[in-house]
N, C-alpha and C positions, 0 to 999 in steps of 0.2 A: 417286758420290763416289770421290776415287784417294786409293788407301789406301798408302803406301813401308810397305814392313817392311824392317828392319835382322838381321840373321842369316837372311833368309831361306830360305835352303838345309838349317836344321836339322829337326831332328824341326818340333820346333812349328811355326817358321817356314811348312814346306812343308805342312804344316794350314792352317794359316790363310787362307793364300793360296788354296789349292783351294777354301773355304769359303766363306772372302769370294766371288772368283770366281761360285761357284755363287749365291749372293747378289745379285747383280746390282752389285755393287762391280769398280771398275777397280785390283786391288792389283797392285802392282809388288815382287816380291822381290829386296832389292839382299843381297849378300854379298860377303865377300874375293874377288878383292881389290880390286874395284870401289868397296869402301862398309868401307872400315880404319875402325872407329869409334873408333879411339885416333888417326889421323890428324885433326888439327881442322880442316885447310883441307879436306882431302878430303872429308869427310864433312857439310860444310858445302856443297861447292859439288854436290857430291850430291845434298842435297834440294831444293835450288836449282834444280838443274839438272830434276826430275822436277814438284819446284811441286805436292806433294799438298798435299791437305787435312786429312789428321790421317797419323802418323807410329806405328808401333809399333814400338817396341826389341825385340828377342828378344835381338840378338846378345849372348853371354854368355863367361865361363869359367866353367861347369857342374863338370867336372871336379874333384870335390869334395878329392879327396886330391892331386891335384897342386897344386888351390889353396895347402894345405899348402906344402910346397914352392916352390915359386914364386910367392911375395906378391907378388912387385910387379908381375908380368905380371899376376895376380888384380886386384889393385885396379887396374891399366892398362884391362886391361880394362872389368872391371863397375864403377866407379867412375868414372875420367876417361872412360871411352868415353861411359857415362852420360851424364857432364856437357858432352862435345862435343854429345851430340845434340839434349840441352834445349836447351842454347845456340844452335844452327841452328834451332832451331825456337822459340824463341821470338820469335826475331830478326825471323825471317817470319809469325806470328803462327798458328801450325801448329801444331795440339791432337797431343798427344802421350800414346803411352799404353804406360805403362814394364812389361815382366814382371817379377817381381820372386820372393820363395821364401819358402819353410816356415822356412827356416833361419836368418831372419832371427830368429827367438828362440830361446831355447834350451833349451826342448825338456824341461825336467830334471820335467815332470811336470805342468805346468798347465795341459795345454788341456781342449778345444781353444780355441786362440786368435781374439779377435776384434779385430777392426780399431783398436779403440779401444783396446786391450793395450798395454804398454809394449813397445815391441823393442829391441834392441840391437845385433842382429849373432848374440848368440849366442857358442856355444865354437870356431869356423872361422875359418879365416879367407875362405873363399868366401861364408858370411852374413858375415859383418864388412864383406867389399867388396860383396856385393850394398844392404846397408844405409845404407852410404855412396852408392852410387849413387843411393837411393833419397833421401836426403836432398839429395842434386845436383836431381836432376828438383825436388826441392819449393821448394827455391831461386831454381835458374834456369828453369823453367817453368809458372808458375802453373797455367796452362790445360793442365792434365796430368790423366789417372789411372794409376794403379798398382794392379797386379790379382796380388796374391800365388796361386799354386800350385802342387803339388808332390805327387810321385812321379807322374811323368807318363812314361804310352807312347802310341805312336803309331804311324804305318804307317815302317815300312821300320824303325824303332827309331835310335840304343841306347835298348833299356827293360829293366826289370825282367823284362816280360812278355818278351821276345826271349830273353833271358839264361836265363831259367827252360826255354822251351822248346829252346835249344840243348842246354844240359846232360841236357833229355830225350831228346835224341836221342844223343846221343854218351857216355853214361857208364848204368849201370844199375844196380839197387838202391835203398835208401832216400838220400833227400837233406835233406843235414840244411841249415834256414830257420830263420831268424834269428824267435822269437817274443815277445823283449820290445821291440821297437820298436813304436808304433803314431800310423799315418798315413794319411792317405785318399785311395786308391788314381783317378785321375785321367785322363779320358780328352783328347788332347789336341784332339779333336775337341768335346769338350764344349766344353773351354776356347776355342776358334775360335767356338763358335756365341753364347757369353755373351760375346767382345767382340763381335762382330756386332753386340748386343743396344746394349752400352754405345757402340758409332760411332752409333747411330741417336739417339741423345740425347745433342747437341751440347753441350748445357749442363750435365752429367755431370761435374764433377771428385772429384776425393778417392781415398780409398787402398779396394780390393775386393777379399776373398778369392776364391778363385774356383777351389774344387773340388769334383770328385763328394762326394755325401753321403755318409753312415756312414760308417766306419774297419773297419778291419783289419790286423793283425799282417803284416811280411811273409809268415811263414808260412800264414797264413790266404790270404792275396791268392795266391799259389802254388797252393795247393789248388784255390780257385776256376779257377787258368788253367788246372791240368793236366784238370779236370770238363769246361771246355768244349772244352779240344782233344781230348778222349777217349785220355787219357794215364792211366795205370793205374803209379803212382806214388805211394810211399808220400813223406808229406814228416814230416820228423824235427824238435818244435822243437829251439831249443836256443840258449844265450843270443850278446848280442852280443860277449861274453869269448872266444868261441870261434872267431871271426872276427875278431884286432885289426888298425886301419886306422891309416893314418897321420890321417886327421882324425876326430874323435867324432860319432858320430850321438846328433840329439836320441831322446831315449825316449818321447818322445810330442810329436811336432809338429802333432795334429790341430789344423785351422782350421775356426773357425764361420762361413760365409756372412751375415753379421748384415748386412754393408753391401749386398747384392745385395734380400733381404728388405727393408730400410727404402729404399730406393729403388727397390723396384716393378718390379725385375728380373725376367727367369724364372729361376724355381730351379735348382738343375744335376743333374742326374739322379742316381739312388746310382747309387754303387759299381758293384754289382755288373750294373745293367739295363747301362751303359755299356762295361762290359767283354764281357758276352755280343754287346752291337754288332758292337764291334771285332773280336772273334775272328770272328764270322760272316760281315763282308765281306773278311776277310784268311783264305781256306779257304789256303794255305799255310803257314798255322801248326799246323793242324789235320794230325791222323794222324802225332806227330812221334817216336811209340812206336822207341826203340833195340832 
């Protein structure tokens, strides 16, 4: 099966593909500036030109506080880029399977959220456009799934885990971590091996969360990385007042796997077994003691 991904060069993206890959899947990772997904001819004659069999969006503006900032490249992006690609793929009859985010609700206390939840966007405006995009794909490509996840790391990063472990190498003392947010900490290798799950059943549509299990504070998820890198690091809570951003984070964006379970999915590992993974094949992360 030839699998196009669109952001391919990102964190995710370059997950995926090695997985697929490993999988016995022919995936193709197109990116800038090859595959402009706000380009609609290009990105059209793009999948045209490649002629897979199912398509995966990654490509994003992730960049949560620039979103802020610059809306309309936000919604250029995640939204019309979106709807370029259903559009090329529907065209050719090309099952399409959109990433999508936590953020698309808003967080103010009721999760964790299940598929079947109301969303909106949210307080952002990066949920706002990833929502909008997501309502593009439902539009203009039936023959779609959409797989919500979120706080996700991966090999080479940007991640949380990356971040955390810099600052343990290059500053020392207590480090004070953000502990009334809570969301579920997410490997992006997991996430590579549940669509795997979801390309092998072609008749699959609808909208899947699709994160590590349990939750965890970022403070809490911190602790756990500095245990496995053998970092000797005190972490400080302390609230999200103490850190203000140009866009709000939800206070609890945890999501329930409910669509994964009712459709016969494999489950996605916790938290915590996925994250021990990851640090143990990435020994560069490890011993990062300043």
């Amino acid at each position: 099966m030839k699998i196009l991904l669109t952001g391919g060069r990102g964190m995710l993206g370059r997950t995926v593909c090695d997985e697929l890959a490993a999988d016995g899947f022919d995936a193709v990772a197109t990116d800038l500036p090859e595959a402009d997904v706000t380009d609609e001819l290009l990105i059209d004659e793009t999948i045209g030109r490649h002629a897979p069999d199912a398509v995966i969006h990654c490509a994003a503006m992730t960049a949560v506080d620039r979103c802020e900032t610059e809306a309309d490249l936000a919604y250029r992006l995640n939204a019309r880029g979106a709807a370029n690609v259903a559009a090329a793929c529907d065209r050719r009859g090309i099952r399409l399977v959109a990433i999508s985010t936590d953020y698309v609700f808003d967080g103010a206390g009721g999760g964790p959220y299940r598929e079947f939840d109301r969303a909106d966007g949210g307080a952002t405006v990066y949920g706002k456009s990833k929502f909008a995009g997501e309502q593009l794909v439902r539009s203009l490509c039936p023959n779609h799934v959409i797989c919500r996840t979120a706080w996700l790391y991966g090999k080479g990063g940007p991640s949380f885990v990356h971040t955390m472990l810099k600052l343990a190498r290059r500053t020392q003392g207590p480090l004070k971590v953000v502990s009334d947010q809570r969301g579920n900490p997410t490997s992006a290798r997991a996430v590579a091996r549940g669509l795997a799950a979801i390309l092998a059943r072609p008749g699959l549509r609808g909208t899947f969360h699709m994160v590590c299990e349990g939750e965890a504070t970022w403070a809490r998820f911190a602790e756990e990385i500095f245990r496995l890198a053998g970092v000797e690091r005190e972490v400080v809570p302390c609230s999200t007042n103490e850190f203000p951003r140009p866009a709000p984070r939800p206070k609890d964006s945890r999501l329930d796997n409910m669509g994964l379970r009712l459709a016969g999915l494999p489950p996605m590992p916790h938290w915590k077994t996925a994250l021990a993974e990851f640090m143990a094949e990435e020994p560069e992360l490890a011993g990062t003691e300043g």
